[in-house]
C-alpha positions as CSV (number, residue, x, y, z in Angstrom):
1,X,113.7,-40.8,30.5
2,X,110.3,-39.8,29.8
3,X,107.2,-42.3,30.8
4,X,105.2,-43.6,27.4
5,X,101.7,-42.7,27.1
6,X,101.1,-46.4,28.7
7,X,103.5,-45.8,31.7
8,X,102.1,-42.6,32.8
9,X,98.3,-44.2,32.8
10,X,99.5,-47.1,34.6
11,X,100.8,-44.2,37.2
12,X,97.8,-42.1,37.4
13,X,95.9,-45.7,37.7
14,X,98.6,-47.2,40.5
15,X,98.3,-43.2,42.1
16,X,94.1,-42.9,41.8
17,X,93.9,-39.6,40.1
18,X,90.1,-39.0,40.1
19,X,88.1,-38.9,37.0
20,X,87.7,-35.0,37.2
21,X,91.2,-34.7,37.5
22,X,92.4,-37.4,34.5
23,X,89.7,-35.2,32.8
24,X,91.7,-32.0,33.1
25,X,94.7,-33.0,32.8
26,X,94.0,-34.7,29.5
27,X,93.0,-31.1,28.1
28,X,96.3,-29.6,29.8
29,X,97.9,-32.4,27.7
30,X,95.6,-31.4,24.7
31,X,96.4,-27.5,25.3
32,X,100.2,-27.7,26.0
33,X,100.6,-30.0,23.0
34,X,98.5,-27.2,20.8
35,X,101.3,-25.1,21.8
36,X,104.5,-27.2,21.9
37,X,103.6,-27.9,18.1
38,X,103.1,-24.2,17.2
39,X,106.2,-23.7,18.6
40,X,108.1,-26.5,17.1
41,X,107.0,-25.6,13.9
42,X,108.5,-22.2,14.5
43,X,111.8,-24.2,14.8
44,X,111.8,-23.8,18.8
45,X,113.5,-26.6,20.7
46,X,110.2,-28.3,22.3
47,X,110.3,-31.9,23.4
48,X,106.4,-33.1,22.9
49,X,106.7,-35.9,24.4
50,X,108.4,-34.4,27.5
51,X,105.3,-32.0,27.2
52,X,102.9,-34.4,26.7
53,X,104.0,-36.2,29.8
54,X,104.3,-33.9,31.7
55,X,101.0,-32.3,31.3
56,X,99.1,-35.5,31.4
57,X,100.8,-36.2,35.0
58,X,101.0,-32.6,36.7
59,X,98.2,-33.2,38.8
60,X,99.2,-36.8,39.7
61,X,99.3,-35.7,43.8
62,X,96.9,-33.2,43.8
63,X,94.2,-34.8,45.9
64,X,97.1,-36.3,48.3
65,X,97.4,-32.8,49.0
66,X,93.9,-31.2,49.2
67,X,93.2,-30.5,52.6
68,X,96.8,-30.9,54.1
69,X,98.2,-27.9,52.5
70,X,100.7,-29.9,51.0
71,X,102.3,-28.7,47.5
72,X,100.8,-30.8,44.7
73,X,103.5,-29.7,42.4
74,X,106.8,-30.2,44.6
75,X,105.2,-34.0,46.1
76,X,104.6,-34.6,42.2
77,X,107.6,-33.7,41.3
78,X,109.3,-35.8,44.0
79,X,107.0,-38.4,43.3
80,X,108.7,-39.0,39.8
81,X,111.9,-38.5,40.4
82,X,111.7,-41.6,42.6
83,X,110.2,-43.3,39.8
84,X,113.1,-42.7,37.2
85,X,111.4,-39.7,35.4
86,X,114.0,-36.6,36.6
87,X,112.7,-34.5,34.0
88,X,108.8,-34.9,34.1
89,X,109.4,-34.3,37.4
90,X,111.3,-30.6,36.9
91,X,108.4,-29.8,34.9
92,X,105.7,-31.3,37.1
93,X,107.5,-29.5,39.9
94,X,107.0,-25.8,37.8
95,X,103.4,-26.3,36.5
96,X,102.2,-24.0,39.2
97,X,105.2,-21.3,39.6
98,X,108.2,-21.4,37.5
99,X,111.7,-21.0,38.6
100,X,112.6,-18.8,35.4
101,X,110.9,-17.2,32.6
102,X,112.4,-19.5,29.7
103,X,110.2,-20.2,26.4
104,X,110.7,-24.6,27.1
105,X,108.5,-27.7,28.2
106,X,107.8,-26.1,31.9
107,X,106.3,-23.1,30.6
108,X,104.1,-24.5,27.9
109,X,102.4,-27.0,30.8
110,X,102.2,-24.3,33.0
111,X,100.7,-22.0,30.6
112,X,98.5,-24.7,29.6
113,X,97.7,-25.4,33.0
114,X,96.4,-21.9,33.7
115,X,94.4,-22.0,30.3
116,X,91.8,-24.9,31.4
117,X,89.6,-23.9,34.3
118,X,88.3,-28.1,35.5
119,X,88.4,-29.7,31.5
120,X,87.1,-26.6,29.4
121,X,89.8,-23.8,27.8
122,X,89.1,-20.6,29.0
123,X,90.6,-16.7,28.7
124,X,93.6,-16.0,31.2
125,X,91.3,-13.6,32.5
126,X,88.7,-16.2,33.0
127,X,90.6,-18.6,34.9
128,X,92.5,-16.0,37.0
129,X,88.5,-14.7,38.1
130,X,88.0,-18.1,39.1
131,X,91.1,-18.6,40.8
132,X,91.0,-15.2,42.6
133,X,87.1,-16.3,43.5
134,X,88.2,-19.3,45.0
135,X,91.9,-19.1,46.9
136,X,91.9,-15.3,47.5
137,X,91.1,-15.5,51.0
138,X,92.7,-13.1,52.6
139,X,95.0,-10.0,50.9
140,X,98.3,-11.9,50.5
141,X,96.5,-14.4,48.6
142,X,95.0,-11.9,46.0
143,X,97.9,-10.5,45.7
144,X,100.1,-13.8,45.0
145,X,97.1,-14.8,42.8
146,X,97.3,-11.1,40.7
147,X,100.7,-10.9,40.4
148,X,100.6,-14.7,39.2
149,X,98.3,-13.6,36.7
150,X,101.3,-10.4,35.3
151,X,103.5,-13.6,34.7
152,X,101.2,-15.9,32.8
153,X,100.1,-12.5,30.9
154,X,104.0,-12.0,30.1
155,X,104.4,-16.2,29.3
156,X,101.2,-15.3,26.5
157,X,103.3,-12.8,25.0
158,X,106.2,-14.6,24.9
159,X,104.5,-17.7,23.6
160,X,102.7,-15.7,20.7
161,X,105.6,-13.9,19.5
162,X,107.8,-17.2,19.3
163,X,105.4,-18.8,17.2
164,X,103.1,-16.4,15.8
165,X,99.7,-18.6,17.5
166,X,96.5,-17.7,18.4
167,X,96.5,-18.7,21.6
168,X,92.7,-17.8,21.4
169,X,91.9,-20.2,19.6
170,X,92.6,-23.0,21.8
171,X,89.4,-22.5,23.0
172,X,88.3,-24.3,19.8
173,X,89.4,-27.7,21.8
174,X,86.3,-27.1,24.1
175,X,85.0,-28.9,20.7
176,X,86.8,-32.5,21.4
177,X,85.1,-34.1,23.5
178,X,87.4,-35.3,27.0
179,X,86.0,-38.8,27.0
180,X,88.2,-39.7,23.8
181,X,90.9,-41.5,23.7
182,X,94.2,-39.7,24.3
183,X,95.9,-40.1,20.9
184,X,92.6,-38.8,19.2
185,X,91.3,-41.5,17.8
């Protein structure tokens, strides 16, 4: 069962994502959908609306966990399961590290997760500079963070040959502006 577009707001509502994070996760939604329909049009097996779900909702513990040390992505995860959603969850549970390297729904939010740095699209190299700027503490850290960066290079190349996209041009989404409404209208 995957939540409607109505369901999942009422959870990030009943859950109190913050405004910056809704605002992110709506271009993760806007990014991984981009990329979902490149790929379904290349005659992958992609479930949007598992995608769009799911990338509208990966975030939905994040600030529960800020702080505490707590895993956003297993607590979010859980957090859906218990709601009836098994398989937003699975995908919620991979957005930051995936279990395997298979072209489907949790590598496309996950991607699209690491391609919007707060609500603007931005290079892999971009956001990893950020990411590195800002969690590598200490050397274990920078080196999670780098080789984390090899896998999302290796997802890119996957994604591009499947489908042929320029994932470069996402960036042309910077263009929408995150204050519309979530179907585009």
């Amino acid at each position: 069962m995957i939540p409607t577009l109505d369901e999942s707001l009422r959870l990030i509502e009943l859950h109190r994502m913050p405004g910056h994070i809704f605002a992110h996760s709506i271009m993760v939604r806007r990014v991984a959908l981009a990329i979902g329909s490149s790929l379904l049009a290349s005659n992958r097996d992609i479930d949007l609306r598992l995608v769009g779900s799911s990338a509208l909702l990966h975030d939905i513990c994040k600030m529960e966990c800020i702080g505490n040390g707590g895993d956003h992505a297993l607590k979010g995860m859980e957090l859906l399961c218990r709601y009836g959603y098994p398989r937003v969850g699975d995908v919620v549970g991979q957005h930051v590290r995936l279990r395997t390297l298979a072209l489907d729904e949790a590598m496309v939010v996950n991607y699209a997760d690491k391609r919007v740095m707060h609500t603007r699209v931005v290079s892999l190299d971009r956001r990893f500079v950020d990411l590195m700027a800002r969690y590598g503490t200490d050397e274990g850290r920078r080196e999670r963070i780098l080789g984390h960066h090899r896998v999302c290079l290796q997802m890119e190349d996957m994604i591009v040959n499947a489908c042929n996209a320029d994932l470069e041009g996402l960036e042309g989404l910077n263009l929408i502006p995150v204050d519309q409404t979530l179907d585009g209208g």
